[in-house]
Rosetta silent file (secondary structure, phi, psi, omega in degrees, C-alpha in Angstrom):
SEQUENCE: XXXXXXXXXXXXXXXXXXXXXXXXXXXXXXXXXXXXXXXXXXXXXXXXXXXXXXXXXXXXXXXXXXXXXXXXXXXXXXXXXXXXXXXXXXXXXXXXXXXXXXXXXXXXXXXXXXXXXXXXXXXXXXXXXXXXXXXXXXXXXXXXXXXXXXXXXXXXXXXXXXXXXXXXXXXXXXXXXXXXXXXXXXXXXXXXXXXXXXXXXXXXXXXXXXXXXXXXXXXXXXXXXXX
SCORE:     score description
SCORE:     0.000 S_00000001
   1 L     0.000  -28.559 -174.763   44.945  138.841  -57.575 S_00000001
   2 L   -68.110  -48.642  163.579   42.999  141.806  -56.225 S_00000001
   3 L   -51.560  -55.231  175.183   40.235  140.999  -58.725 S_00000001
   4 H   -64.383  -44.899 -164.048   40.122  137.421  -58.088 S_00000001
   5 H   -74.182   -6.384 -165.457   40.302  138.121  -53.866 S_00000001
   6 H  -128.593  -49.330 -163.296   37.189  140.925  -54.550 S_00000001
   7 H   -82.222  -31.650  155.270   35.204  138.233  -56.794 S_00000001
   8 H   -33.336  -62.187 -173.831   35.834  135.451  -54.038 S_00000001
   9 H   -58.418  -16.400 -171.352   34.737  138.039  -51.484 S_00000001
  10 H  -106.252  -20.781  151.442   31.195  138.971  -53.171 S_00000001
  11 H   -88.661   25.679 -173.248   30.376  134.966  -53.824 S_00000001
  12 L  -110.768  -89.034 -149.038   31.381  133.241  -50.507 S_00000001
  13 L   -76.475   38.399  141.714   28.363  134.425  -48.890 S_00000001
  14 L  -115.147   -2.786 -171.330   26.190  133.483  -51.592 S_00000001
  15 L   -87.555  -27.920  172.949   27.564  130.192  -51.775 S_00000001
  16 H   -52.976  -36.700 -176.083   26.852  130.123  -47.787 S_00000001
  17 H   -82.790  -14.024 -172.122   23.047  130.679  -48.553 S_00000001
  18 H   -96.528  -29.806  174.310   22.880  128.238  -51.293 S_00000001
  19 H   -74.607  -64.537  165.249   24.591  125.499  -48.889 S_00000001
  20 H    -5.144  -64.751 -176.947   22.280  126.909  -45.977 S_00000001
  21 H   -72.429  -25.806 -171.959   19.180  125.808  -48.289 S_00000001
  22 H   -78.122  -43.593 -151.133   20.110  122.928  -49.506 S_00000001
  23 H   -44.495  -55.343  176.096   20.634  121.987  -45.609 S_00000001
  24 H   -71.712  -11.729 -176.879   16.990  122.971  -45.162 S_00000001
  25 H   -93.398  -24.489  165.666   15.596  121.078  -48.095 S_00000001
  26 H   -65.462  -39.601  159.742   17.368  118.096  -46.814 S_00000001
  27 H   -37.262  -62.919 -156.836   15.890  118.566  -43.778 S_00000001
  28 H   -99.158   -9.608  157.285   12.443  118.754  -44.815 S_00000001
  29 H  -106.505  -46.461 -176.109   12.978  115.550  -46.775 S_00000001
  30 H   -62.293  -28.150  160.389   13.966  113.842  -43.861 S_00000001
  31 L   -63.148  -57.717 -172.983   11.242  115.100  -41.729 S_00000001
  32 H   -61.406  -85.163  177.425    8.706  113.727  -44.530 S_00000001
  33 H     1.829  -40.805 -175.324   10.434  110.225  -44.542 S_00000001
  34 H   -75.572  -54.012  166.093   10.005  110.469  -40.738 S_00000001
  35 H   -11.990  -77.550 -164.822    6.241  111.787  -41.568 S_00000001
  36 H   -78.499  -10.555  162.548    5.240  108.539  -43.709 S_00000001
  37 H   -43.867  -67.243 -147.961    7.137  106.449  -41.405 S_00000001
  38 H   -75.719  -45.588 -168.774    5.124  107.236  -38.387 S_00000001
  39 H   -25.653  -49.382 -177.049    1.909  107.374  -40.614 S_00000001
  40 H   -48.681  -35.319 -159.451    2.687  103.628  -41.595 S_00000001
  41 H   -71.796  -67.120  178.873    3.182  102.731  -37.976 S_00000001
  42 H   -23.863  -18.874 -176.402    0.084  104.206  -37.182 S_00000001
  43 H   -86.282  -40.890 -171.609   -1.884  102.481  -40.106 S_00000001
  44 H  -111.896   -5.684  174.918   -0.998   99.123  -38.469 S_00000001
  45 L  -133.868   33.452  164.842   -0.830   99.652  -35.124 S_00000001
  46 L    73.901   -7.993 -148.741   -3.800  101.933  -34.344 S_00000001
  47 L  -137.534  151.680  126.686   -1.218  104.740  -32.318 S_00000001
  48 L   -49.475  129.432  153.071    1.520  107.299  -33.276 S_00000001
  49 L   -22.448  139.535  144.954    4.842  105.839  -32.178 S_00000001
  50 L  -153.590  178.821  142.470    4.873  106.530  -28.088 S_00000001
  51 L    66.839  164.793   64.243    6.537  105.425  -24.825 S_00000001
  52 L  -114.916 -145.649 -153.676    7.794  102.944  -23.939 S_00000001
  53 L  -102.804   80.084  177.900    7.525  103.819  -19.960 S_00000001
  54 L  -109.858  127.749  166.438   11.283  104.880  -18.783 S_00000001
  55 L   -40.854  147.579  159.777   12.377  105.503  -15.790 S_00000001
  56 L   -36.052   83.907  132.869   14.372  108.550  -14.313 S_00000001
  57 L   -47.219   88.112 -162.157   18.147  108.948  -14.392 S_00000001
  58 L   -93.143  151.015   -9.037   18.515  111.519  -12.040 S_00000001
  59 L   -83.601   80.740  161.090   19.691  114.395  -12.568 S_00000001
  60 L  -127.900  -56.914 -162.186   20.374  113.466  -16.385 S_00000001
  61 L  -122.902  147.372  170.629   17.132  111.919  -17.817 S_00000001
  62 L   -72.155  154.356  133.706   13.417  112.811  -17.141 S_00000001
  63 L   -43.314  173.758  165.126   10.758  109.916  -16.997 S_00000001
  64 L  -175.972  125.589 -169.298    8.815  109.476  -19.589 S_00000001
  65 L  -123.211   26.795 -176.503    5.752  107.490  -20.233 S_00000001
  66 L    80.389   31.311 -160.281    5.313  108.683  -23.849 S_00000001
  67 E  -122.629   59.563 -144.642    3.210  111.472  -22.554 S_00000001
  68 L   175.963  113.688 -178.940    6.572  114.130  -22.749 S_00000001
  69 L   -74.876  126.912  154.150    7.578  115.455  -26.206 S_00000001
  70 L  -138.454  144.883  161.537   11.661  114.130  -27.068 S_00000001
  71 L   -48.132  -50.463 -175.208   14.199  114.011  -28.803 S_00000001
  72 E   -77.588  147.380  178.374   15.554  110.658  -27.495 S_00000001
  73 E  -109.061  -17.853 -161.345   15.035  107.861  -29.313 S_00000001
  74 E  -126.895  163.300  168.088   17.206  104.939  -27.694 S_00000001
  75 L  -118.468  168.043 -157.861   17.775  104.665  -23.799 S_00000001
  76 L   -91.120 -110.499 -164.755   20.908  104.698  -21.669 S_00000001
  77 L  -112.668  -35.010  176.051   21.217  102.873  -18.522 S_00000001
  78 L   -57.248  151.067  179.773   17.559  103.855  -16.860 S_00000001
  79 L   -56.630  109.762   36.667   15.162  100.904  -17.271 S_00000001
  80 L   -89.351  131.263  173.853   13.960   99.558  -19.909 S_00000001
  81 L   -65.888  150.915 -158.976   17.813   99.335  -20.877 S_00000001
  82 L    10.601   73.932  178.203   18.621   99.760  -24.323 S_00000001
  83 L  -142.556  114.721 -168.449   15.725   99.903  -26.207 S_00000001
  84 L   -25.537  140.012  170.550   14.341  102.146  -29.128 S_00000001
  85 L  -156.928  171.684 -177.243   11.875  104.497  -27.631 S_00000001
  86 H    44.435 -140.172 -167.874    9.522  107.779  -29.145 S_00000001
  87 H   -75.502   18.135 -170.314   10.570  108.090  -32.790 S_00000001
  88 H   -95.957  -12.807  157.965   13.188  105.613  -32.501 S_00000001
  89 H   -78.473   12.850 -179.287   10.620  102.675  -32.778 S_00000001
  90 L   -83.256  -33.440 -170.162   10.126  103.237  -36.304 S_00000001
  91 L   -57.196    2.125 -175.465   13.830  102.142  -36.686 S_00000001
  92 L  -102.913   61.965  176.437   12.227   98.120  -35.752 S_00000001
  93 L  -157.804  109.805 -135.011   10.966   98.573  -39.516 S_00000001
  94 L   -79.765  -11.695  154.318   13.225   97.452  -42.034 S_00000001
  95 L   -39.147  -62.715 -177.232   12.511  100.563  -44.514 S_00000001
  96 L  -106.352  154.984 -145.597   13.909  102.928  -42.440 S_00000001
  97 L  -115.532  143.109  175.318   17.475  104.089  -41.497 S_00000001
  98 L   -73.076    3.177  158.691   18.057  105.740  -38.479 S_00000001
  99 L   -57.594  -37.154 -162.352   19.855  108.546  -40.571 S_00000001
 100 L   -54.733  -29.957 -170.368   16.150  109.932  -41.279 S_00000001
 101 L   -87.595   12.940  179.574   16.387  111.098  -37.498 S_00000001
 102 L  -158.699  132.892  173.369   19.219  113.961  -38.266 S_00000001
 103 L   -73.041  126.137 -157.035   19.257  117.046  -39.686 S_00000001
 104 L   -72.762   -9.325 -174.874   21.843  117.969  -42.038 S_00000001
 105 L  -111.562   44.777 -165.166   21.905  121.300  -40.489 S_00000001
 106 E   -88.601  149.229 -165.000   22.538  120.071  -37.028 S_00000001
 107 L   -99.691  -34.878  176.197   25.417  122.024  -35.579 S_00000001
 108 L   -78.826 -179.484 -155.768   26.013  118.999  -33.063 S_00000001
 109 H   -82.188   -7.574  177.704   28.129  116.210  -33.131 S_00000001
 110 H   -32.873  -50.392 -173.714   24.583  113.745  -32.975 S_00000001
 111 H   -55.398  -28.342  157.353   24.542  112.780  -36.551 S_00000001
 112 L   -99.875  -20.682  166.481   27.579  110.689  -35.787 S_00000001
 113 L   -28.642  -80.406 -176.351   27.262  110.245  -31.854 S_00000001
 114 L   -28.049  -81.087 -173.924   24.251  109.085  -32.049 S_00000001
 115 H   -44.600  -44.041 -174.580   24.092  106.848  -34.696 S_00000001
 116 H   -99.080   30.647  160.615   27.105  104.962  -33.589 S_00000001
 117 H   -83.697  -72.617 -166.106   24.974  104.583  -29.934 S_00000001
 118 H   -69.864  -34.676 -177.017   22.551  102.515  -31.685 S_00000001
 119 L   -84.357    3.849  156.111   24.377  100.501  -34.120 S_00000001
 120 L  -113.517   25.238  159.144   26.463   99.457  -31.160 S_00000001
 121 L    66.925   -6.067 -174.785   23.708   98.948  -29.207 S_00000001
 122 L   -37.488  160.835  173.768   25.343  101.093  -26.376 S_00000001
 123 L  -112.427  115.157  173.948   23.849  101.645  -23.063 S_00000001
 124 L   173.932  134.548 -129.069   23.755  105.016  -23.310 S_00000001
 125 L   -79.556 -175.437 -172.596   20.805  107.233  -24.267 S_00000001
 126 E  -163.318  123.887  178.285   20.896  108.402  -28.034 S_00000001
 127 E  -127.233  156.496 -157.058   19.040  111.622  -29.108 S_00000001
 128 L   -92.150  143.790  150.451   17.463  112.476  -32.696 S_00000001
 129 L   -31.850  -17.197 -158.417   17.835  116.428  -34.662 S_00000001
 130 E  -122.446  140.654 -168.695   14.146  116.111  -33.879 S_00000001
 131 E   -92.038  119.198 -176.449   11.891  117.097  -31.013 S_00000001
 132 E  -115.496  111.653  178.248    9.038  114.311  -31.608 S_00000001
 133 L   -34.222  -52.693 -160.595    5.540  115.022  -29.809 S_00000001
 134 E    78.164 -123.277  164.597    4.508  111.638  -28.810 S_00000001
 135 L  -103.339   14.559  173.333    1.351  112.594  -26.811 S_00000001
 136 L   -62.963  120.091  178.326    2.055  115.724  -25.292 S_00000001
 137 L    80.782   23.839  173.297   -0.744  118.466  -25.850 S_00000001
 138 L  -126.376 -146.647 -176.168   -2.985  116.150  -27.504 S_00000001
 139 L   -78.676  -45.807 -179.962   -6.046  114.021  -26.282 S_00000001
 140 L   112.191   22.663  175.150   -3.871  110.973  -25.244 S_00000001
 141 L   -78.586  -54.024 -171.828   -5.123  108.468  -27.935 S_00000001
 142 L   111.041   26.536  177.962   -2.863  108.611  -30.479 S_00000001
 143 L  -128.189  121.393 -151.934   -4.655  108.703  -33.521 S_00000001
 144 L   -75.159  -16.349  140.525   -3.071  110.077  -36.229 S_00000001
 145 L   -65.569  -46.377  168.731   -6.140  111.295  -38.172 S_00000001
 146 L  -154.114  119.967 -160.201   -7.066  113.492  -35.390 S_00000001
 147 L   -81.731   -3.059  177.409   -4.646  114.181  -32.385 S_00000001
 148 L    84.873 -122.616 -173.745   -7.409  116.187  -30.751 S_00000001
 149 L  -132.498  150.103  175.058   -7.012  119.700  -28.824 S_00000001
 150 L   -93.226  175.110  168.439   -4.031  120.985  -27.613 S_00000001
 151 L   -41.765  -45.290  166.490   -4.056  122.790  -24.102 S_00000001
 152 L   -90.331   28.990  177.173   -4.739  126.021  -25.439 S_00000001
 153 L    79.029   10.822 -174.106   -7.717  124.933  -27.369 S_00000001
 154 L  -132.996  131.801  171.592   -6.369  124.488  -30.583 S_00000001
 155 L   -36.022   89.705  165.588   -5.778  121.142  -32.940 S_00000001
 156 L   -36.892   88.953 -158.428   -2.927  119.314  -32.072 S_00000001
 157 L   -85.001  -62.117 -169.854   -1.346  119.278  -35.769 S_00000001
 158 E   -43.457  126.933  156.707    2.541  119.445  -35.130 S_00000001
 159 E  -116.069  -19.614  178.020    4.064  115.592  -34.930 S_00000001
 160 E  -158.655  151.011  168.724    8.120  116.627  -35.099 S_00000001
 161 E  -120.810  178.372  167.370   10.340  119.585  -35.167 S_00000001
 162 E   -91.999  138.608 -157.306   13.960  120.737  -35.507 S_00000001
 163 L  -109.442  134.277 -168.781   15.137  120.632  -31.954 S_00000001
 164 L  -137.607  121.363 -167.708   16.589  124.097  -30.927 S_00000001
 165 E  -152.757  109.131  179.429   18.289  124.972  -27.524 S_00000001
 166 L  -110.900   49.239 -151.857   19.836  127.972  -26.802 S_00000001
 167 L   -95.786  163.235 -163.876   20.341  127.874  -23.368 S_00000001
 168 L  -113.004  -56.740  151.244   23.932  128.944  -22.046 S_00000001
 169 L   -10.226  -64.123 -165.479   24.416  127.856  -18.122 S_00000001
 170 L  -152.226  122.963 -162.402   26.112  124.686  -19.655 S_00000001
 171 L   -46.566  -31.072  151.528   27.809  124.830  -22.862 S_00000001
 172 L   -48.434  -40.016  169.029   25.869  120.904  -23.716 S_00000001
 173 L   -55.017  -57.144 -148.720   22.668  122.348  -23.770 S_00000001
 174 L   -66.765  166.332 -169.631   23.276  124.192  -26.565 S_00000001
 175 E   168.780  145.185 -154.385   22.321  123.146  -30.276 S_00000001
 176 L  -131.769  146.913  141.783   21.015  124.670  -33.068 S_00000001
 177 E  -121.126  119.870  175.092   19.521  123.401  -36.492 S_00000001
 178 L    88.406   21.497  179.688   19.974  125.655  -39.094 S_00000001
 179 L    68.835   -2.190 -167.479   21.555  128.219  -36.861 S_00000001
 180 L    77.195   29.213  163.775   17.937  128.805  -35.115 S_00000001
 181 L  -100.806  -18.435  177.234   17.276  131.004  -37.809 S_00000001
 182 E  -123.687  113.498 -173.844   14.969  128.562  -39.361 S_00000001
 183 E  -100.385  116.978  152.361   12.771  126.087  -37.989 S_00000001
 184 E   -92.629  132.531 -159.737   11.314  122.808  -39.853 S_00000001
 185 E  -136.004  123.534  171.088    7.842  121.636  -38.509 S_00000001
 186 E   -97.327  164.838  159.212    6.449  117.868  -39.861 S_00000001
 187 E  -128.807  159.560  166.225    1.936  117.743  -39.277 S_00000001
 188 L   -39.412  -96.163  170.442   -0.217  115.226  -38.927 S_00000001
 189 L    15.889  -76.214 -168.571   -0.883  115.690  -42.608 S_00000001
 190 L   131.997   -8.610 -177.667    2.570  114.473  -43.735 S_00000001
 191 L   -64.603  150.372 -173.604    3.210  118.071  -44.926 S_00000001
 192 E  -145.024  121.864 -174.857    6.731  119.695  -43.651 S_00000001
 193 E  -102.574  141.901  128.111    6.610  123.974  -43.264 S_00000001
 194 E  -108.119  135.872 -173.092    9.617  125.965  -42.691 S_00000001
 195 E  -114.636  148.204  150.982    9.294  129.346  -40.474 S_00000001
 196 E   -84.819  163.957 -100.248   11.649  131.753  -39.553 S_00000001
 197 L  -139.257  -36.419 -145.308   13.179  131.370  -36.978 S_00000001
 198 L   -66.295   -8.379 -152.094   15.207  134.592  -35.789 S_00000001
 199 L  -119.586   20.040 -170.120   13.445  135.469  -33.030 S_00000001
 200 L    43.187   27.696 -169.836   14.087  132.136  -31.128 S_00000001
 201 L   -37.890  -72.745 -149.216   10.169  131.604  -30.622 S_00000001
 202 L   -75.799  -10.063 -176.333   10.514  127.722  -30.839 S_00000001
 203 L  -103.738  101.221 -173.698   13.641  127.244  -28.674 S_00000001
 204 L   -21.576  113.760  175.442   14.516  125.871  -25.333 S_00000001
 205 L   -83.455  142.394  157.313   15.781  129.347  -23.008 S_00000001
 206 L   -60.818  -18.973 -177.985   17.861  129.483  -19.918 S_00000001
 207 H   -61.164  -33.910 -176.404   14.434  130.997  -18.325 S_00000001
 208 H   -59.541  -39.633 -163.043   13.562  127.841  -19.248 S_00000001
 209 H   -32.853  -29.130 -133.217   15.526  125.079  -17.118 S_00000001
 210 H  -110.169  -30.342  165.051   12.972  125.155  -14.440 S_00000001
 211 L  -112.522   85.033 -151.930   10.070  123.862  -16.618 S_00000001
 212 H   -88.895  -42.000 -171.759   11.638  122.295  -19.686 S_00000001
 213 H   -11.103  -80.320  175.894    8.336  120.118  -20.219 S_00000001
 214 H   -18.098  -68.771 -173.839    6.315  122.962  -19.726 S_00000001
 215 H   -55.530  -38.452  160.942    8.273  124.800  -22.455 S_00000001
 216 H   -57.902  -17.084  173.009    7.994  121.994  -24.917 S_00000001
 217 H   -68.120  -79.652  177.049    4.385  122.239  -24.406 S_00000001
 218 H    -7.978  -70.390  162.283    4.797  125.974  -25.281 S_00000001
 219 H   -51.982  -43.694 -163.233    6.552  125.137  -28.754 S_00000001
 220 H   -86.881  -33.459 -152.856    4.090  122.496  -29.764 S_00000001
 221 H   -69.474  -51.781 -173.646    1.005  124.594  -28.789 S_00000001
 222 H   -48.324  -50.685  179.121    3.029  127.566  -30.919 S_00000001
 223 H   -65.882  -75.247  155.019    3.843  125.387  -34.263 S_00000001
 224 H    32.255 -105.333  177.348    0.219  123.965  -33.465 S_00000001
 225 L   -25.343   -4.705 -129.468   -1.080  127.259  -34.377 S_00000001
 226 L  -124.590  -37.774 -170.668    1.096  127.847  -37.479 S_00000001
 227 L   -92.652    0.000    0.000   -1.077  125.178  -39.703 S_00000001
């Protein structure tokens, strides 16, 4: 028994790293899926998914006039009420399933929350594993062959991310993919990178709260750089 209980102990954390990866390789196929997704919409409708224009739920939800990188895709009770918004308008396209919007290595309860927001139509907002630019930090066109310069003077490459938040003040913020040790980043391109991760470059801070935009700027300008 001592034998078996010492050969358990020296594979369980390799079997943790082998589940770990596949987590991330699932990932990074779901992010391309999302990839050729938006690329189709863009091929027919001149624009990267954005907007549509929603109103404020204060204190809960920001505006947003697709100019505001997010995570949500469907909307709650601010106006327009229930309706697919950011990467959530790919989901009017009968190819794709709104699983493609969650990460297998999401630590939160969204992959089923979520999901069962939109297929009951709830009015209540519904957010993705993925932080999705729209048009934040690019030119404001949209056009998915070239997204222009970011703020800091650099191509706007990045189109989605693994959404990472480690802020602490209220126990809701937080959410991880991949523990935060790893980050997947979709480009323009259709190409999907993973970076580590450890040092929480890419992730929403408590320092943060005060600017979250701002900070999401920060992130895209950072993966930005990365390609």
């Amino acid at each position: 028994m001592s034998i078996i209980g010492l050969l358990v102990a020296i594979l369980m954390p390799s079997l943790s790293r082998a589940r770990d990866q596949a987590k991330l390789i699932s990932c990074m196929s779901n992010l391309h899926q999302v990839g050729m997704s938006i690329l189709s919409y863009a091929h027919d409708q001149g624009v990267i998914p954005h907007g549509p224009d929603v109103q404020p739920l204060i204190p809960y939800l920001e505006a947003n006039d697709g100019r505001l990188a997010t995570s949500q895709i469907w909307t709650g009770p601010q106006r327009p009420m229930k309706q697919r918004m950011a990467l959530g308008l790919l989901l009017t396209r009968a190819v794709n399933v709104p699983e493609m919007m969650y990460c297998p290595g999401d630590d939160s309860n969204d992959p089923v929350e979520e999901l069962d927001k939109i297929a009951k139509q709830k009015i209540s907002p519904a957010y993705s594993s993925y932080l999705y630019r729209q048009l934040q930090e690019t030119d404001g066109h949209g056009r998915i062959e070239a997204l222009g310069r970011n703020t800091a003077g650099g191509r706007a490459t990045a189109l989605a991310m693994d959404v990472n938040s480690l802020i602490t003040v209220d126990p809701s913020f937080r959410r991880t993919n991949h523990k935060a040790v790893k980050v997947n980043v979709l480009y323009a391109d259709g190409g999907v990178l993973a970076f580590d991760h450890r040092d929480g470059q890419f992730a929403l801070r408590d320092q943060d709260l005060a600017d979250l935009a701002g900070r999401r700027g920060e992130i895209l300008r950072g993966v930005d750089a990365r390609r």
